[in-house]
N, C-alpha and C positions, 0 to 999 in steps of 0.2 A: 354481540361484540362489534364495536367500534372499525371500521374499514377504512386502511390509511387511504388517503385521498391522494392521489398523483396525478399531475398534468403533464402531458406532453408536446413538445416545441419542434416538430418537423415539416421540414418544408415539401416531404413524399409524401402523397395523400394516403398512397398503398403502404409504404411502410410505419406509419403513423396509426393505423387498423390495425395491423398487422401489429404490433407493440400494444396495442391496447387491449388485442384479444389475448394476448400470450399474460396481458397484467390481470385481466379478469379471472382467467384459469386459475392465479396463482390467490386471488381472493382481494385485490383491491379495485379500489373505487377510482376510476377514469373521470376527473370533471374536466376534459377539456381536452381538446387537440388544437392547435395554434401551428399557424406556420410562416407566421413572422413574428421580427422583435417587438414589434410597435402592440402586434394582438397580442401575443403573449405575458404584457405586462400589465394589458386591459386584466386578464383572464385572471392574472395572479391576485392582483387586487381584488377582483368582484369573487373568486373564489375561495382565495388563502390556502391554497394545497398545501401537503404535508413533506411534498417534497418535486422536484420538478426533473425532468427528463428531457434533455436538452441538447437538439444537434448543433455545432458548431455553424454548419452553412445554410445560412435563412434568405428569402425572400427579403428582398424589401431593402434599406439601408445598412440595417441595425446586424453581426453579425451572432451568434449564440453567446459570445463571449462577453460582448459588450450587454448583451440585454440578460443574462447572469450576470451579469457586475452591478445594473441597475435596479434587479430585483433582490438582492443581496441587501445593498444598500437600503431600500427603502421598509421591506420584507423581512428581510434574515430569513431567507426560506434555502433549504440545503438545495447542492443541482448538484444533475451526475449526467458528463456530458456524453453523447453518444456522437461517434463521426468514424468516417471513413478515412478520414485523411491521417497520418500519423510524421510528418513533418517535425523537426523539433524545434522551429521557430514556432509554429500554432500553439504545437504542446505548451511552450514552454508560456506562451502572453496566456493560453487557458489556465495553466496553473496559479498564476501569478492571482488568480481571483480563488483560490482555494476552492475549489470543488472536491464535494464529499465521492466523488468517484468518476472515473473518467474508463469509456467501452469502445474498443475499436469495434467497428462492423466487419463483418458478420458476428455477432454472437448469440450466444444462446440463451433460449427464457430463463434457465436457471441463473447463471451468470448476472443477469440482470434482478431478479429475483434477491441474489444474495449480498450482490451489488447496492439495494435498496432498500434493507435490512440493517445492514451494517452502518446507512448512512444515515438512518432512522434513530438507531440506537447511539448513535457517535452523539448527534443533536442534540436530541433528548439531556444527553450527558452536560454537554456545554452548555445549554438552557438550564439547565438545573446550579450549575458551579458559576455562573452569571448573577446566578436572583441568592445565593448564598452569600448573604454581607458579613457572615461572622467567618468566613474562610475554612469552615469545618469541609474535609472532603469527605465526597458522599460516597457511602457502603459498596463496594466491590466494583470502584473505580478501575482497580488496578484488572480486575479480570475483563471489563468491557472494552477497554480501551486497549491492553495487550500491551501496557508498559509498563514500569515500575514509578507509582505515584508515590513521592514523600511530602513531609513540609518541615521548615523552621521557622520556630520566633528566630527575631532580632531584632536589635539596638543600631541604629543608623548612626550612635557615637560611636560604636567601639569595631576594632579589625572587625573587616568581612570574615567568615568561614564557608567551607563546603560540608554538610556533612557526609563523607564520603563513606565511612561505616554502613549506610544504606545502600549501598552499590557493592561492599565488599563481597556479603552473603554469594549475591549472586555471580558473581565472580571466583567462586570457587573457595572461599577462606569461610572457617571458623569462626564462630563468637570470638573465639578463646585467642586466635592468632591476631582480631580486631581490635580487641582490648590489649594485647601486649604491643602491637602498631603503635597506638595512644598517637601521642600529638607528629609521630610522625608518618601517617597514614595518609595522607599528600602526597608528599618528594616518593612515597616507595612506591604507589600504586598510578599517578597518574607520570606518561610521559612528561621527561623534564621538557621537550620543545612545545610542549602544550598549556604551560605552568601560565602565562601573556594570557593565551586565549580565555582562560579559567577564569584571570584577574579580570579582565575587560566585559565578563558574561558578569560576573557579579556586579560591577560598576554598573551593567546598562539597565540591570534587576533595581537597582535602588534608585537609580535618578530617573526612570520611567514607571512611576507606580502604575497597575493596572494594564502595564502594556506588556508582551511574550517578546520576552526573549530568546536565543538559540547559541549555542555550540555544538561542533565537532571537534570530540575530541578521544584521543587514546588512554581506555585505564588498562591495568598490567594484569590478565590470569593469574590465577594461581599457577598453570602451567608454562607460567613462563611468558608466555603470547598475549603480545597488546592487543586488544579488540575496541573496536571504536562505537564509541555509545554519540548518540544526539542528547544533549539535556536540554530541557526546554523551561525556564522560570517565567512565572507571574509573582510581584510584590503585591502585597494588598497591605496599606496604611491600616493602624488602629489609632493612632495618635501622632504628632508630630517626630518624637521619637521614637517611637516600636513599630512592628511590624509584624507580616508573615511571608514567605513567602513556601510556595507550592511548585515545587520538580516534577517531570514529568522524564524521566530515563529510557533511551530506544537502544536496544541494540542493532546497530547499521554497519555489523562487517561485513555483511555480505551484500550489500550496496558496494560499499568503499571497494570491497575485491574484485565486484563485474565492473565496477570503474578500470581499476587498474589492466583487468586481464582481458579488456574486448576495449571496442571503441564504440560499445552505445551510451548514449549521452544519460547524463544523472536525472535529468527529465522523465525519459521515458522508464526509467529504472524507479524512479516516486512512483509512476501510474504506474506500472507491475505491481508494485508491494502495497499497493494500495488495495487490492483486489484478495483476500484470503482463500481463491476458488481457482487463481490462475499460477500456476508454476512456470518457472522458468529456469534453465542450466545452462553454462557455457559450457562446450566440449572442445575437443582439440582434435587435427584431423583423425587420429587414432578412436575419437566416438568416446575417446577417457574425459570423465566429470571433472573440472577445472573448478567450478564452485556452482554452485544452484541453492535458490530462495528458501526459507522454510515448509512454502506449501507442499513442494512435493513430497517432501519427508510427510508431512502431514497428510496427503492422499497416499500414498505408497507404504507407508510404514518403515520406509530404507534409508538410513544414513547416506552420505557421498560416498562413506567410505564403504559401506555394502553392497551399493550400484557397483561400485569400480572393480570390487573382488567377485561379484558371481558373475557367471555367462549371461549374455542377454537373454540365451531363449530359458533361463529361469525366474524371469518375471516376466515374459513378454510372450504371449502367443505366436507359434510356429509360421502359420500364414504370414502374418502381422511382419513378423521379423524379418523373414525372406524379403519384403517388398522394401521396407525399410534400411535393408544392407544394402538392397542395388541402387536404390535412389540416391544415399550414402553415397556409394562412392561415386556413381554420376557428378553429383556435388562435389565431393574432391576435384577431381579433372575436369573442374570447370565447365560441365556440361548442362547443370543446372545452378541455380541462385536459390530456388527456394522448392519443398515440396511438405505435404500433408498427409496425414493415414489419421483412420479410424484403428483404434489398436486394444487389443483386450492385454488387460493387465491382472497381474496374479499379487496380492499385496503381502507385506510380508506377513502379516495376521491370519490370513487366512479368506475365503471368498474372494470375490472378481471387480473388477473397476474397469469400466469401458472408459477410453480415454482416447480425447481428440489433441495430436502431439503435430506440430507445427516444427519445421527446420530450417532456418535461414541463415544462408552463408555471413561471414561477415569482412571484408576486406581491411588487410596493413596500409600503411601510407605508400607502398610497392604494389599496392592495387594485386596484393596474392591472396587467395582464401584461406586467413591460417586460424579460425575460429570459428562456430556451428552454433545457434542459438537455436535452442530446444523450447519447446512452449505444452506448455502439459495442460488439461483446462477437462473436468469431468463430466462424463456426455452421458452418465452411464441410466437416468431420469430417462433421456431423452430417446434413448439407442429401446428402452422399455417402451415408451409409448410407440416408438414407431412400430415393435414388432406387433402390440395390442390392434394397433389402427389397420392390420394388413388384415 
């Protein structure tokens, strides 16, 4: 079997080893450790890695982000950056270069492991829907990528449509109540203040063929409650008149809701949900769930709404919690900003999850702590070998 090839761009020589040996453990092929922009682009060329691992602060001129931007461009090789800094002016010019994944330091080999998997497999995908010239989407798109892929012909003469019938399903409706909608399954399901935003995504679809479009925007639950999906289009021309184009549907409520109910930036809320291995929750001083990402639900097996109604010490080890409540409330009365536990977790399935849970206060424009960001991240690999290696 074929060993993906990965390079590395740090400018620690110690932590640069030290990443290489945690990548061999995991079964890949290290051609290279660089620790400027200038080598690192030597490297990429003479090597072609399959994917690069890339600290933001480099020796030399050149800084990780600009020499990602360079080896993008001439390459198209995927980078997942690694750095210590978490700023959201850096974040945000880093983003701006699309990186298939971005790791604050310290983290762990698994983390990164899963980190470089997923950014492997994303590629792969978009390498493949690139060299597809008939626009056919390829086999279990929708399950690799984690969103809802459709497509439509169309006629560049005649009204724009959406077809929103493909969004209805999962939004809770019926065949049966989609087809009675009929043509008026627009005006009922998507917000009317949204209705502009919808016209302008389709216009930028047809007079930019080949080029991703994006909205946010609100469709209506069945229960009542708007939730805000990203849709993302590509047109692909067959002919002067026809066309295809290809949707790509996120659900982003709980983006738009750590928006609204914390003050971290949308920046660092993309790198979080970027990550399938790291959770995150907003609580309120009372330690009640406000909203948190789908990974925890996915490590945990717990809804919000399960968190909120059982006691903590029935998912949470005894030791673990006691240390946890007083740090808590230190953090309320402003005696601390931030603290950390290793914490053994009970899920709701059954068997154990060691989990490394991170707490960082957050302040009002009144500079008061009225908000606690939770960071959940699974150690439970790691917490094994260490007990192996004593």
């Amino acid at each position: 079997m074929k060993l993906v090839q990965v390079m590395i761009v740090e400018d620690e020589t110690i932590v640069g080893i030290d990443i290489r040996e945690n990548l061999i453990n995991f079964g890949y092929k290290v051609v290279g450790i660089s620790s400027s922009g200038e080598d690192a682009i030597k490297n990429a060329i003479k090597n072609r890695p399959e994917i690069i691992l890339m600290d933001i602060e480099l020796e030399g001129e050149m800084n990780g982000i600009e020499t990602a931007r360079q080896i993008k461009s001439q390459l198209d090789i995927p980078v997942i950056y690694l750095t210590s800094f978490s700023d959201d002016t850096m974040l945000a010019k880093a983003l701006e270069t699309e990186p298939s994944g971005y790791l604050l330091k310290p983290f762990f080999a698994r983390e990164l492991h899963t980190s470089i998997q997923t950014a492997i497999n994303k590629s792969a995908i978009e390498k493949e829907f690139k060299r597809d010239r008939k626009n056919h989407i390829p086999k279990n798109l929708e399950t690799l990528l984690g969103d809802l892929i459709f497509s439509q012909n169309t006629d560049k003469t005649i009204p724009y449509f959406f077809p929103l019938e493909e969004l209805a399903i999962p939004l809770g409706y019926t065949k049966d109540e989609v087809e009675r909608m009929a043509n008026l399954i627009i005006p009922l399901l998507i917000h009317g203040e949204d209705f502009i935003l919808i016209e302008n995504y389709f216009r930028q679809i047809i007079t930019n063929p080949g080029q991703k479009s994006e909205v946010e925007l609100r469709l209506k639950h069945k229960s009542g409650v708007y939730r805000w999906f990203q849709l993302t289009g590509i047109f692909h021309s067959i002919d002067k008149e026809h066309g295809k184009v290809i949707h790509s549907a996120k659900d982003i409520t709980w983006v738009k809701n750590l928006e609204y109910t914390s003050h971290i930036s949308r920046e660092k809320l993309t790198a979080i949900s970027n990550n399938p291995y790291f959770g995150i929750a907003i609580l309120d001083m009372n330690a009640k769930i406000l909203n948190m990402n789908p990974t925890i639900e996915t490590l945990t097996g717990y809804s919000k709404e399960d968190l909120n109604w059982l006691h903590f010490s029935d998912f949470i080890g005894a030791k673990e919690l006691k240390s946890i409540c007083e740090n808590f409330e230190k953090l309320k009365q402003g005696k601390l900003e931030t603290f950390q536990a290793e914490v053994l977790i009970k899920p709701q399935f059954g068997g154990t999850l060691w989990g490394y849970m991170v707490f960082n206060a957050i302040y009002n424009q009144e500079k008061i702590i009225d908000r606690v960001v939770c960071t959940l991240v699974d150690i439970s690999e790691s917490k094994l070998f260490r007990k192996q290696s004593i």
